[in-house]
C-alpha positions in Angstrom: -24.9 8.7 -20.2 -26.0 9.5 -17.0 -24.4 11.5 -13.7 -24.0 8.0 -12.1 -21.8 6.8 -14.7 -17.9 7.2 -14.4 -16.8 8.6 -18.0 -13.2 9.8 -19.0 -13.4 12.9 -20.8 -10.2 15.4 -22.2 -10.4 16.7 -18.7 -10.2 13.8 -16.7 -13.1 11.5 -15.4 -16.5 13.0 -15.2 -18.6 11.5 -12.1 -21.8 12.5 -10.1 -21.6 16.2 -11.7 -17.7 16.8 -10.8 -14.6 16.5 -13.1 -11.9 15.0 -11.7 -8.0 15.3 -13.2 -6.6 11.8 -14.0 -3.9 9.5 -16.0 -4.5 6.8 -18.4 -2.1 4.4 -20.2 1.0 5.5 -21.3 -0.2 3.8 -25.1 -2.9 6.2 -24.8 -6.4 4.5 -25.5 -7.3 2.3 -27.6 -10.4 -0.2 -29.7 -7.8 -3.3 -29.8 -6.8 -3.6 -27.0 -3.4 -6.0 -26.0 -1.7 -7.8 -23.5 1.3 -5.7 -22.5 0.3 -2.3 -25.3 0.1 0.0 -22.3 -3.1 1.0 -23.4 -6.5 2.1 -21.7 -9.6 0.1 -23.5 -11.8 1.8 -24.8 -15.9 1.1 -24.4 -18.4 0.9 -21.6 -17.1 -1.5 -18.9 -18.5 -1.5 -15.3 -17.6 -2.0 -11.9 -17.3 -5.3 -10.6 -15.1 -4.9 -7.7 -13.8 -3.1 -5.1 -10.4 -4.3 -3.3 -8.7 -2.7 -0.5 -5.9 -2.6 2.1 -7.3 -2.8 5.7 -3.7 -2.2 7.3 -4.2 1.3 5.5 -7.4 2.0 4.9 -11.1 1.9 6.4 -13.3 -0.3 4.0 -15.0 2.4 1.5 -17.7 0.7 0.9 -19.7 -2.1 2.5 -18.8 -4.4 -0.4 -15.6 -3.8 -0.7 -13.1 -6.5 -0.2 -9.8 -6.8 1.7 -6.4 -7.5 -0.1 -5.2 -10.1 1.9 -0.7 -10.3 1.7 -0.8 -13.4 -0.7 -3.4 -11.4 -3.5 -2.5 -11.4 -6.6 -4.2 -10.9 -10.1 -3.1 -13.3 -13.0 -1.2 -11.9 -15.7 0.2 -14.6 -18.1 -1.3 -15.6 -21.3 -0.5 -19.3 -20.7 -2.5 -19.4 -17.4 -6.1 -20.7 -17.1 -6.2 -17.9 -14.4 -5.6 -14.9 -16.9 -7.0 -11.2 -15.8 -8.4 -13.2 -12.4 -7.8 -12.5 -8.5 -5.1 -15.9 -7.4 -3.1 -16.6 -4.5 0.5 -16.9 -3.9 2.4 -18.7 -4.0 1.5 -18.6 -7.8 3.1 -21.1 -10.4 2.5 -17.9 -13.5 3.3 -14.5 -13.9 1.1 -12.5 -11.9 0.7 -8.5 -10.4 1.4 -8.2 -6.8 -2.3 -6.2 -5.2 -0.1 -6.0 -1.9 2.2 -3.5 -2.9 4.9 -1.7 -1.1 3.5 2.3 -2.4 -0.3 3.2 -2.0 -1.3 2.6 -5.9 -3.3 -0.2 -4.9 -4.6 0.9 -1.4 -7.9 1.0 -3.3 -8.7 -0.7 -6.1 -12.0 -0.6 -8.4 -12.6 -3.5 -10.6 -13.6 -3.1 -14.0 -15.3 -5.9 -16.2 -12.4 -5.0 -18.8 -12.0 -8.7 -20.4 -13.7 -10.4 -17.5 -14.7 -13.2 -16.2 -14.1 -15.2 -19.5 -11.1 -13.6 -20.7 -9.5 -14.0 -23.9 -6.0 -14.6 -23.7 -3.9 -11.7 -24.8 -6.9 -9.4 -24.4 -5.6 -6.7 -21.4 -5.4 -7.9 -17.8 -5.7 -5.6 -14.6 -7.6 -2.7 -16.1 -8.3 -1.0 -12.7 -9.6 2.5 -11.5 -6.3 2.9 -8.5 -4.6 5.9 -7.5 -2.2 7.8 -9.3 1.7 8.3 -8.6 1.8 11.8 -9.2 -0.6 14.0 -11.3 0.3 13.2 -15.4 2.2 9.9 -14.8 1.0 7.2 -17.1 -0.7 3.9 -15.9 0.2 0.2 -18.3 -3.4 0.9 -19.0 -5.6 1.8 -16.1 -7.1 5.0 -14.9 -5.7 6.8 -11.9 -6.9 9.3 -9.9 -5.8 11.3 -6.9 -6.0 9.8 -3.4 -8.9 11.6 -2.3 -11.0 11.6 -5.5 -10.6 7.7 -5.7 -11.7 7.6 -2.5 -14.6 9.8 -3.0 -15.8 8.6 -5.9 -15.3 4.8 -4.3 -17.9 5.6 -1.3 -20.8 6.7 -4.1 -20.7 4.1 -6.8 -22.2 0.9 -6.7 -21.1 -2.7 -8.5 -22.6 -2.3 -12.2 -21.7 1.6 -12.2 -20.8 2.0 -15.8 -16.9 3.2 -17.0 -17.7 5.0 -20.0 -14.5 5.6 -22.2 -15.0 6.8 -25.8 -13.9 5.5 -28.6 -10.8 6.7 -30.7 
C-alpha cells in the first residue's frame, strides 16, 4: 500500500496521509459479492472514472466527465449492458446518475466487475457522497461532500481502492 492508494480502514477511508469518516453497504463487506446483497466488495479495484453534474458542480478533475439528463448505469442481469454507463430511454432496469439529491453530484468509478461483467456479480460500486454521516450505501462507499471532493481533485484513473478482505 501506498499514500496514493484509497483504502478503507475501521476508521473510514485512508488517502494521501488523512483518514476520512465514511459509509459502506448496509450488507457490510464482503469476498462473494452479489447482485442486489447490499454489500461493499472486497479487493483491490481502481478508479476508472470520474462522472459529474455540471449544473452543480465545477469539473474536479480534467478527466472527469459530465452526467448528461438521460445517464444511466445498467442494472439488470438479463441486459447485455450490465454494470455499464447507457442512455435513456432504456429498455432494462437501470440506476438513474441524474438524481434529484446530490449523492451522485460526483461520482468515482471503480473497476468493481468491469468492463466484462459477470452477470449477477455487483453493479454500480461507486466512491459518491454520503446522505448523512453512518447511513449505509447498497454497496458503495460514501463520503462527505467535501472529502469526496477533495480526494476527487488528487487521484488519478488507475488510483487503487484497497478494501481488505473479511
Amino acid at each position: 500500500m501506498t499514500p496514493d492508494d484509497l483504502v478503507l480502514t475501521p476508521r473510514g477511508v485512508r488517502f494521501a496521509g488523512r483518514a476520512f469518516p465514511c459509509s459502506i453497504g448496509k450488507g457490510g463487506l464482503s469476498n462473494a459479492k452479489r447482485e442486489g446483497d447490499g454489500a461493499t466488495p472486497t479487493g483491490v479495484h481502481q478508479i476508472v472514472g470520474m462522472l459529474y453534474r455540471p449544473d452543480r458542480i465545477a469539473a474536479p478533475a480534467p478527466w472527469a466527465i459530465p452526467i448528461g439528463p438521460r445517464d444511466l448505469w445498467a442494472d439488470d442481469i438479463r441486459d447485455g449492458q450490465y454494470n455499464h454507463l447507457v442512455s435513456a430511454p432504456y429498455a432494462f432496469s437501470y440506476e438513474v446518475l441524474r438524481r434529484a439529491d446530490p449523492l451522485y453530484d460526483l461520482v468515482l468509478l471503480t473497476d468493481w466487475n468491469w468492463p466484462n461483467a459477470v452477470p449477477g456479480r455487483g453493479s454500480a460500486i461507486f466512491i459518491h457522497q454520503w446522505r448523512r454521516p453512518g447511513y449505509p450505501t447498497e454497496g458503495c462507499i460514501a463520503l462527505r461532500r467535501e472529502h469526496l471532493h477533495w480526494i476527487a481533485q488528487r487521484i488519478s484513473l488507475g488510483t487503487r481502492v484497497i478494501i481488505p478482505r473479511v
